[in-house]
N, C-alpha and C positions, 0 to 999 in steps of 0.2 A: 692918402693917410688912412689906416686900416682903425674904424673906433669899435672899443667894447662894446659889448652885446650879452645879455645874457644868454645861457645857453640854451638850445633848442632841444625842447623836452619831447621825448619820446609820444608822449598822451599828455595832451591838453585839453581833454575834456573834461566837461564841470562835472561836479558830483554829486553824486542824489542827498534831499534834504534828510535831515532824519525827521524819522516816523516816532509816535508816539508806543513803542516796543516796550516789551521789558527782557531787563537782562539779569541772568543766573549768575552769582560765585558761589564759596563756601560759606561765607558768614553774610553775605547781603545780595537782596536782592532789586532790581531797582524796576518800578512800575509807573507809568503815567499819573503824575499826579493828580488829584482828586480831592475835593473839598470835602465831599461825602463821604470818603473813608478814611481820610487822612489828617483835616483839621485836628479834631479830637486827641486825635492821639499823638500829635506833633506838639499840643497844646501842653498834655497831660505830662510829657517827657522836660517839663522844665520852662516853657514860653509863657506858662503861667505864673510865673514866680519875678518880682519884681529886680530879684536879686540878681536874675540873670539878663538885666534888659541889654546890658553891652554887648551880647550877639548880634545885635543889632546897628551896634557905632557905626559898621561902615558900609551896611546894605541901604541902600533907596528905602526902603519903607519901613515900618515900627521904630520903638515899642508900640506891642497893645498892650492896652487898660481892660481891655473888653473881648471876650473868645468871639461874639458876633463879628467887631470889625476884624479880628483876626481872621475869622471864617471866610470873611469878603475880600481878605487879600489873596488867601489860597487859591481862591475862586477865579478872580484875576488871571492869576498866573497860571494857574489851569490850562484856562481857556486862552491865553495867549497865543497870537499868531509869527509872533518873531521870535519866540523864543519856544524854546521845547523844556516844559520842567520835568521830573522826576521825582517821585518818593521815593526815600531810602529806606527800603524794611530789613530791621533784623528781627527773627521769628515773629514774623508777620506785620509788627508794629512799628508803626512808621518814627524815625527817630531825627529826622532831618530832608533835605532836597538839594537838588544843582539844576543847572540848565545848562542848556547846550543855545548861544546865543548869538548876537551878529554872525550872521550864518550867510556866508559867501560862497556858495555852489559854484559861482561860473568859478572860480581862485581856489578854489578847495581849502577855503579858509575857514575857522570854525571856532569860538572861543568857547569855554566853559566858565560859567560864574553865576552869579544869585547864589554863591555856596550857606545854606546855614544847616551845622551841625549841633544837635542839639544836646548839653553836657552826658546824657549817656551811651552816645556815639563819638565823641569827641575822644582821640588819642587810643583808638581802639582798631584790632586790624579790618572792620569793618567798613571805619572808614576809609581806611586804605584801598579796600578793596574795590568801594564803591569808587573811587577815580581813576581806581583799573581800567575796570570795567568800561565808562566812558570812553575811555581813551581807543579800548579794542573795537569797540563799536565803530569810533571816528575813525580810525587808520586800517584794521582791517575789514568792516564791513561797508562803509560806508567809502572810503580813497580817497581820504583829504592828504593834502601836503602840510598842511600846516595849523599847528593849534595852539591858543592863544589861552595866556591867563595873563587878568590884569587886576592889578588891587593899587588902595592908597595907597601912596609911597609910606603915608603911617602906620600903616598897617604893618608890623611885623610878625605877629603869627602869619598870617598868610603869606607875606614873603618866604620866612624859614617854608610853608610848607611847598609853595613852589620848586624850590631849590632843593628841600629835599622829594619830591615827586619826579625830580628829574627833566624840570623846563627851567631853561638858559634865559638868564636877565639879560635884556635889551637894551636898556635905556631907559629914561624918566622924560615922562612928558609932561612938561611944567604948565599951571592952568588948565588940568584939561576938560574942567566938569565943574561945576558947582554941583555940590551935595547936600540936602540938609542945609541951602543958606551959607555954607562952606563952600573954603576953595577947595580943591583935589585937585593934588599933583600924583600921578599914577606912571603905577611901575612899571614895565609889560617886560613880559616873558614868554618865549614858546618852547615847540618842541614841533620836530619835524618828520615828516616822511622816513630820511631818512635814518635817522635818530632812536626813531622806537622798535626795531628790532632787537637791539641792547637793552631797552629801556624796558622792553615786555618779559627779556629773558630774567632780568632783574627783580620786576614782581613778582613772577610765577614762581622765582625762588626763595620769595619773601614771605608767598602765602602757601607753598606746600607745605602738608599736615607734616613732616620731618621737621620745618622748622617751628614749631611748637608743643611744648612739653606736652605731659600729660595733664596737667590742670589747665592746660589752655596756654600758658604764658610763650611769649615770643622766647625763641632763642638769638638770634641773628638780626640787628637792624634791615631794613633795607638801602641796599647800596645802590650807589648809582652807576646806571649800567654805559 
């Protein structure tokens, strides 16, 4: 009796960690995060304001009350060892971050998440472009198969923005966290090796200077490739 097997992959070898890099688009650029140059001015774009604390509903950490403990979370994360964060800058100043996280080399497995966008990066093609970018980082510079986003299942901005960035929902993994003293039921989605050659052709024609007027504005969503 002949049983399944998955198939026997050309290269199976693991793949290098990411490095603390930064990486160039047209409207962002994204740099290792840094307490020193970045609290302040991630602060200044809106984390100061109590009005905005629900950027926070469904991250592990905040609201702050106070820029010093805010300062000590950046710091944290900074200096983290299992996760790699990011500052997101547009013309210079830092408007939000992500990580590149449970970070599986031997599996070329790699999720992205700690996303916080801060409202004057939010629904902007910057931030789009800043999860480009990631993505070319993992798949073509780094040679993962496979990359992970996961959020609340109550989360639905982040769902909508999975699904439009172009990672296929998986499934729902029931209890899978206490958060905040909460249960989390979490979504997962990915996107794959093979998958982002369309999916790259897609953004690069979402952020070429042809699709955007001359005041800036988008012409053309981006489609799913």
């Amino acid at each position: 009796m002949d049983l399944a097997i998955g198939e026997l992959l050309t290269d199976a070898s693991a793949g290098a960690r990411p490095s603390r890099v930064s990486l160039d688009g047209r409207f962002v650029r994204l740099v290792p995060l840094s307490a020193e140059l970045h609290a302040e001015s991630l602060w200044a774009a809106g984390l100061n304001d109590p009005a905005n604390d629900s950027l926070w509903l469904y991250l592990g950490d905040g609201p702050y009350a106070e820029f010093d403990a805010f300062r000590a979370g950046v710091a944290r994360k900074a200096s983290s060892e299992d996760s790699v964060f990011f500052a997101i800058l547009v013309d210079g100043r830092a408007l939000g971050y992500a990580s590149l996280m449970r970070i599986d080399a031997a599996n070329r497995v790699i999720e992205v998440g700690n996303i916080l966008y801060t409202p004057l990066l939010q629904r902007t093609p910057a931030a789009t472009e800043a999860m480009f970018l990631l993505m070319s980082y993992v798949f073509d510079e780094l040679g993962y198969r496979r990359y992970e986003w996961k959020c609340n299942s109550c989360n639905e901005p982040s769902r909508r923005a999975a699904a439009r960035l172009g990672f296929v929902y998986e499934g729902l993994f029931r209890q899978h966290m206490i958060m905040k003293g909460r249960n989390r039921d979490t979504a997962w989605f990915s996107m794959l090796d093979g998958e982002w050659p369309a999916r790259k052709a897609a953004f690069l024609e979402f952020l070429a200077p042809e699709n955007f007027s001359a005041e800036g504005r988008q012409i053309a969503p981006l489609r799913r490739g």
